[in-house]
C-alpha positions, 0 to 999 in steps of 0.5 A: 813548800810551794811548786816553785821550789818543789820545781827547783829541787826536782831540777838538781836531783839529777846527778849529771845537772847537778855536776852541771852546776858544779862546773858553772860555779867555778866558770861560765862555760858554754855548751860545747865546753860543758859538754868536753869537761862532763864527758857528755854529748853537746845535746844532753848538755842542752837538754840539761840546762834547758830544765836549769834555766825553766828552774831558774838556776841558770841564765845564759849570756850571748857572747858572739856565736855562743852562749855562755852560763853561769849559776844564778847564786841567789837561787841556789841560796834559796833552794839551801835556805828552804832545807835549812827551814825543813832541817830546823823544824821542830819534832811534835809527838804524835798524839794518836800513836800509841 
């Protein structure tokens, strides 16, 4: 498993991100109305899709004064594929057990 991935994990390990990206696979929603719908403050928020975005789960799109987000699928399939991979492998007996 490369960095990347490892990257993409680590991002929707956190409870309060990977409720994040709940709520963006229903709506796009900006910070403030994430922030109102997850009961956490605007800057936890931020903080939150900052580390989504460098995973590249999230893409924000200005729309006037905000910026709203949406989940980028394709990546989050990505992610759903690569434990599917790990899931499927198959099980060799060790050789140097006993």
């Amino acid at each position: 498993m490369d960095d990347v991935m490892v990257n993409k994990l680590k991002a929707i390990a956190d409870k309060t991100r990977l409720e994040l990206l709940e709520s963006l696979l229903t709506k796009n929603y900006c910070v403030s109305a994430l922030a109102g719908k997850n009961d956490i403050s605007e800057s936890a928020v931020s903080q939150h899709l900052k580390i989504l975005r460098e995973a590249d789960l999230v893409i924000g799109e200005k729309r006037g004064y905000y910026v709203h987000y949406t989940v980028k699928r394709d990546n989050l399939k990505l992610i759903a594929a690569e434990i599917e991979k790990l899931a499927d492998r198959e099980i060799e007996r060790c050789e140097d057990c006993c």
